[in-house]
C-alpha positions in Angstrom: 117.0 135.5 103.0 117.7 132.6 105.6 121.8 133.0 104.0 120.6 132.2 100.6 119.7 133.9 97.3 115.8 133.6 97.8 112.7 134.2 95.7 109.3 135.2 97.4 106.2 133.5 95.5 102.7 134.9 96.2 101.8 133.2 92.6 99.5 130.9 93.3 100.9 128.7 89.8 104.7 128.7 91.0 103.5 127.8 94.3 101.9 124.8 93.1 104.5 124.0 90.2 107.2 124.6 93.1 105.0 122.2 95.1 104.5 119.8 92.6 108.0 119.3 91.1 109.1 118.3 94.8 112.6 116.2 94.1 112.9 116.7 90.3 113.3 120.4 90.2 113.2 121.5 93.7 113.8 119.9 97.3 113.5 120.8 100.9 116.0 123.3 102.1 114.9 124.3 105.5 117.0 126.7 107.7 119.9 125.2 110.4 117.7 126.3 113.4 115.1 123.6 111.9 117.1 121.2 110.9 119.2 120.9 114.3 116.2 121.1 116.2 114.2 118.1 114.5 116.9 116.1 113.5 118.7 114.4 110.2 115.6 111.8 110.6 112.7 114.3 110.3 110.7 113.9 106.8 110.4 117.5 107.0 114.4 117.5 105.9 114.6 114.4 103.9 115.6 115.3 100.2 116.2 112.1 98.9 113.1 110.6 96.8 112.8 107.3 97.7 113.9 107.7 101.1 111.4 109.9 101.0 108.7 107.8 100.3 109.6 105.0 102.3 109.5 107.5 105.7 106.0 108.8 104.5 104.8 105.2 103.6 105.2 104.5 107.2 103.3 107.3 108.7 100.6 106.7 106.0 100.3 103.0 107.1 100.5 104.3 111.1 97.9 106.2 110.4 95.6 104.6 109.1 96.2 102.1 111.5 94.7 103.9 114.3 92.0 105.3 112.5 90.5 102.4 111.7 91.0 100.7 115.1 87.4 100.1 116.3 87.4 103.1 118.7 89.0 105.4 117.4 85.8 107.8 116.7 84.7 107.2 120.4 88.2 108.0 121.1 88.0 111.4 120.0 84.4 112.0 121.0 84.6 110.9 125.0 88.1 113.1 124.6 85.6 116.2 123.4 83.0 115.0 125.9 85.6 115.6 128.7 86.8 118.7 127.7 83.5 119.9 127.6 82.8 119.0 131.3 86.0 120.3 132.5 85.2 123.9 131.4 81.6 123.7 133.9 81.8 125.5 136.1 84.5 128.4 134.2 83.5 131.6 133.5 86.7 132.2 131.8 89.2 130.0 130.0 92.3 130.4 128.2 91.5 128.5 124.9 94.9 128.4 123.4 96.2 126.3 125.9 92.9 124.3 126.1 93.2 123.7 122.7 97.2 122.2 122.7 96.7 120.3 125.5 93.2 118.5 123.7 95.1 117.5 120.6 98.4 116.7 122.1 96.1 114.0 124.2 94.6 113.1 121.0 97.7 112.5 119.5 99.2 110.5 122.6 96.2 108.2 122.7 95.9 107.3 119.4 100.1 107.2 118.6 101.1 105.7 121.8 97.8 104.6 124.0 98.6 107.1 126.3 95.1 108.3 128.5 95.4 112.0 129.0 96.8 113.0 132.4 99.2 110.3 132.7 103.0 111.5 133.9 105.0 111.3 130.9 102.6 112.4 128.5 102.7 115.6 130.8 106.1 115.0 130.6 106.0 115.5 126.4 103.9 118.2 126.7 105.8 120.2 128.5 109.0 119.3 126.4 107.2 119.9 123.0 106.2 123.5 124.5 109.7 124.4 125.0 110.5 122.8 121.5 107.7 125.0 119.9 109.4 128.2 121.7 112.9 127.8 119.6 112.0 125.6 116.5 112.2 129.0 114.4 115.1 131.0 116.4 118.2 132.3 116.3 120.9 129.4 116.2 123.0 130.9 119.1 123.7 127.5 121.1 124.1 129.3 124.8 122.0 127.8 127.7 119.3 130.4 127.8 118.9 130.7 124.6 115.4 129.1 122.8 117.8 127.2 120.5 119.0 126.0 122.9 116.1 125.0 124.9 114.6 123.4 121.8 117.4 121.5 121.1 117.5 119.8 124.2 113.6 119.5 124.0 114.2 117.7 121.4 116.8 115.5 122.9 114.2 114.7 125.9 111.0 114.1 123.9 112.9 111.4 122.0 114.7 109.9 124.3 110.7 109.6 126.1 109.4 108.0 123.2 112.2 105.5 122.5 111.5 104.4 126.2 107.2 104.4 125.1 108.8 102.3 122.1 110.7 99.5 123.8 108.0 99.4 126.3 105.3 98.5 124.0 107.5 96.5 121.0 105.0 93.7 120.8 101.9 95.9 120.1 101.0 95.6 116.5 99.9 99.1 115.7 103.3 100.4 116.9 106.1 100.8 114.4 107.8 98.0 112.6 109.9 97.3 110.4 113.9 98.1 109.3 114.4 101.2 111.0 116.3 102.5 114.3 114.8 103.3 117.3 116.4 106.7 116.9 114.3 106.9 112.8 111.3 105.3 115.2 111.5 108.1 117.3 111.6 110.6 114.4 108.6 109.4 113.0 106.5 109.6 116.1 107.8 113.3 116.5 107.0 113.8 113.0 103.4 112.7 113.4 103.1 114.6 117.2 104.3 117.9 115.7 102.0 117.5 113.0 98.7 116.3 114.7 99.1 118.5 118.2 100.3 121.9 116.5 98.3 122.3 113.3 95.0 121.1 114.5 95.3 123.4 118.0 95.9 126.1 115.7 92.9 125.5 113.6 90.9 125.2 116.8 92.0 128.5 117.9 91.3 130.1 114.7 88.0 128.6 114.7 87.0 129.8 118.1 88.4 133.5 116.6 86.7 133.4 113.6 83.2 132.7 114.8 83.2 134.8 117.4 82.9 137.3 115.0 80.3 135.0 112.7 77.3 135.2 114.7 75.5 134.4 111.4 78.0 131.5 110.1 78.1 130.2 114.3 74.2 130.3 113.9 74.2 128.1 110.8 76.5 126.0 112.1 74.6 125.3 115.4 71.8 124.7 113.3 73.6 121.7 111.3 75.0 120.1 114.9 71.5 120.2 116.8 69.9 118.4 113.5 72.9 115.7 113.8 72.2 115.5 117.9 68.4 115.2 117.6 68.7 112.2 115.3 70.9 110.7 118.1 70.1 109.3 121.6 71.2 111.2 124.6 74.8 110.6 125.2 75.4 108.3 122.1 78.8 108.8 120.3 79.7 110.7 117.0 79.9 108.1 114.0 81.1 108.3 109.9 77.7 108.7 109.1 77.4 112.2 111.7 80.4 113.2 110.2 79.5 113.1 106.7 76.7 115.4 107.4 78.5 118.1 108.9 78.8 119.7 105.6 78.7 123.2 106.4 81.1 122.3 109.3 83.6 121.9 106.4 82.7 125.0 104.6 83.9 126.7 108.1 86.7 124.5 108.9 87.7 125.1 105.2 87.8 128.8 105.3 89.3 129.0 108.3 92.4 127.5 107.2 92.0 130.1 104.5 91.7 132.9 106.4 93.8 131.6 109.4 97.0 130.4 107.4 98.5 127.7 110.1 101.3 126.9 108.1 102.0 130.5 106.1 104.9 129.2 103.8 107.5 126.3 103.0 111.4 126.5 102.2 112.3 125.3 99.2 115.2 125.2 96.7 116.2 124.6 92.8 118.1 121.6 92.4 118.9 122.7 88.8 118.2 125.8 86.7 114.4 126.0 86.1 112.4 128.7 83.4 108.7 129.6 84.6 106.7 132.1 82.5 109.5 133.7 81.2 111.4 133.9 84.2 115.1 131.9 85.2 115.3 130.4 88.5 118.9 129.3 88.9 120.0 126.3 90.3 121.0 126.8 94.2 118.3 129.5 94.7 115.9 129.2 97.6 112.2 129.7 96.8 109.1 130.4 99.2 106.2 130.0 98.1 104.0 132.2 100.4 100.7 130.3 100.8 99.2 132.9 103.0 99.7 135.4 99.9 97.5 132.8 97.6 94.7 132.6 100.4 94.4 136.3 100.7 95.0 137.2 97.1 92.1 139.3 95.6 91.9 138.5 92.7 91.4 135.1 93.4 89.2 135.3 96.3 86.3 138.1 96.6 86.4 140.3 100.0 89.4 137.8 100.7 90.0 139.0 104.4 86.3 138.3 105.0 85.7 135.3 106.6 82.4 133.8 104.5 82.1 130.1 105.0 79.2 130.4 102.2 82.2 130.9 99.2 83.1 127.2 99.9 79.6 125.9 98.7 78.0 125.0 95.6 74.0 124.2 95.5 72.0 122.4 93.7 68.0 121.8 93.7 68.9 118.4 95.7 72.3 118.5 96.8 75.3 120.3 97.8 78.8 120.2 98.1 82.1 122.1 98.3 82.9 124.3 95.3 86.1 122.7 93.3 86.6 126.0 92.2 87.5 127.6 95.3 89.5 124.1 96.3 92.0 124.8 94.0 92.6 128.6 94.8 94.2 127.6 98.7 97.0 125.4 99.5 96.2 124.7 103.2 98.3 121.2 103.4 100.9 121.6 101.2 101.0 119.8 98.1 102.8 117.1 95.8 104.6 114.6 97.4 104.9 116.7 100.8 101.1 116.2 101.0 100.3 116.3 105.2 99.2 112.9 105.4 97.2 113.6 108.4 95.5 116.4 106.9 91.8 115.0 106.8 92.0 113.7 110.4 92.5 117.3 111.3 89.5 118.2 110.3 87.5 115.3 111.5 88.6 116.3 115.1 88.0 119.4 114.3 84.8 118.6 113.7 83.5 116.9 116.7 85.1 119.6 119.0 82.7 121.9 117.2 79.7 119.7 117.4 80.1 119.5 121.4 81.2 122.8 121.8 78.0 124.4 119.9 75.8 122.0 121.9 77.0 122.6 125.1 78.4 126.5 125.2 78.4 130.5 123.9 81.4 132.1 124.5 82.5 135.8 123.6 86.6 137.0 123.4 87.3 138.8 126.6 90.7 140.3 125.3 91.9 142.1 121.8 94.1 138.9 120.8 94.4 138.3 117.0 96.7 135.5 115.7 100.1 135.9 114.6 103.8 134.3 114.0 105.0 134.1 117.4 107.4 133.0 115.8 104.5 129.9 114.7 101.0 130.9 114.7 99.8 131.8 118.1 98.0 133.9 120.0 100.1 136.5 122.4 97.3 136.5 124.8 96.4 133.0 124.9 92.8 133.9 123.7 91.1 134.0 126.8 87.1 133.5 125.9 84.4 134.1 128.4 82.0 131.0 128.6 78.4 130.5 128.9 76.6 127.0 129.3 73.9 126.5 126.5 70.7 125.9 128.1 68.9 123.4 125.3 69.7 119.9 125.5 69.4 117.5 122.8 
């Protein structure tokens, strides 16, 4: 597969020890499509260890940056707010696209202080798009080609953020540092891809998946008018709010079960390795299929049943996510390849759902279903019909 002597994992051990041995056993190996279309730059592609964790330092410390600016919560809450009040009015909306334009203006404010409707960050948009299109293609470099296209996506997006870059050198939460502009760039690309494709896919999913939960949606409307009545009208989503949305993580949580964003990873042996038995030689592409782990029955009961409930362990006076069922799915990845940005997914995540419960009911107006397209999409768009919740809190 992908040119190369290749072995399939749907083990959920070797996925994890394949994980977990990340630059002493095996390394990135992604295929030329990929690698051409994000660059020498991208951490995606970077085998070397220390280089490594240098690049991934720096997104960790950009991160955290922003998310602990002062308004970073109302941030994301007036985004979800306007969202919200953008649909009134629309009987029918195409959520996919909702959904990537939301967290690509998440990403844009918080990465580069970009509000949402300015020109070049419709500019990006519509570059990353086209970048989405070919980033797993054919590598046939002709002009109509979505190689092609991606490719010079690519080229267009970065040359846009070097320009955001030099424009804004002096502000502190930018990058700093001994790097290029062009390893600047790469980073901030790095970070966009992650933030505005996985979380608009788990937004999707999570519209798809309740849809069809009128018992889980009812629970979980439950849990967001409790939040809202503690509230005054109109105030803003805090730490404490989120860190009561607790079956708002059992969802989110088997969602990305069920859902799969990101279905495997390409990996290869750096040197011969043994594994129960078996010889992987040195050379020898492995991918570990993480979508085979999450819907694996013997580790998951009824897995293609989407049951929020499994993720939850009660006691008489508290609750919490079951550890047990934590370790059976590899959503973000693991070892040193860790998303770094994976728990500020699902606090967005989160606070779209609280507004979204409050304020709407919606019902799928179209058979769509997700599927590799060739990421995870939906062919239709998932067009929802929507109707305005009549309680106010």
């Amino acid at each position: 597969m992908f040119g190369s002597p290749t072995i399939v994992s749907c083990d959920l051990e070797l996925n994890r020890f394949v994980l977990q041995n990340e630059g002493r056993l095996f390394q990135s190996s992604y295929p030329k499509p990929v690698r051409d279309i994000l660059g020498k730059h991208s951490l995606l592609l970077i085998t070397d260890v220390e280089l490594h964790k240098k690049r991934r330092s720096v997104q960790l410390d950009l991160i955290n940056k922003f998310k602990c600016t002062p308004n970073f919560l109302d941030d994301v809450d007036k985004l979800c707010v306007s969202l919200m009040e953008s649909w009134r009015g629309n009987k029918l909306v195409l959520f996919a696209n909702q959904a990537k334009k939301f967290t690509f203006d998440l990403m844009l404010m918080n990465l580069l202080g970009m509000e949402p409707g300015e020109p070049l960050g419709l500019q990006l948009l519509q570059h990353f798009l086209t970048f989405m299109e070919g980033f797993v293609s054919i590598p046939i470099n002709l002009p109509w080609t979505p190689y092609a296209k991606a490719v010079k996506a690519r080229t267009r997006i970065s040359s846009i953020l070097k320009q955001v870059l030099k424009a804004r050198e002096h502000d502190e939460i930018l990058l700093k540092g001994d790097l290029s502009d062009e390893e600047k760039a790469s980073i901030l690309l790095d970070l966009l891809l992650a933030g505005y494709e996985t979380t608009s896919g788990l937004l999707s999913l999570l519209i798809y998946f309740l849809a069809q939960s009128p018992q889980a949606l009812k629970k979980l409307k439950d849990e967001h008018h409790a939040i809202r009545r503690k509230k005054k009208e109109g105030e803003p989503l805090n730490w404490e709010d989120y860190k009561q949305m607790k079956f708002t993580i059992m969802v989110i949580n088997e969602t990305l079960r069920c859902g799969n964003v990101v279905k495997f990873v390409h990996r290869k042996a750096i040197k011969g390795v043994e594994f129960k038995g078996y010889h992987i030689p040195a050379g020898w592409k492995v991918l570990p299929i993480l979508s085979a782990v999450h819907l694996d029955p013997s580790l998951h009961e009824n897995p293609s049943e989407f049951n929020p409930w499994r993720w939850n362990v009660s006691f008489p006076f508290f609750s919490f996510t079951d550890p047990a069922t934590s370790k059976k799915v590899i959503t973000f990845g693991g070892g040193s390849r860790l998303c770094p940005g994976s728990e500020l997914g699902k606090l967005e995540a989160a606070f779209f759902l609280h507004h979204l419960v409050l304020n709407y009911r919606w019902t799928m107006k179209e058979d769509d279903y997700p599927t590799l397209y060739p990421y995870m999409d939906f062919p239709r768009g998932l067009l929802i019909a929507l109707e305005a919740e009549t309680t106010k809190f």
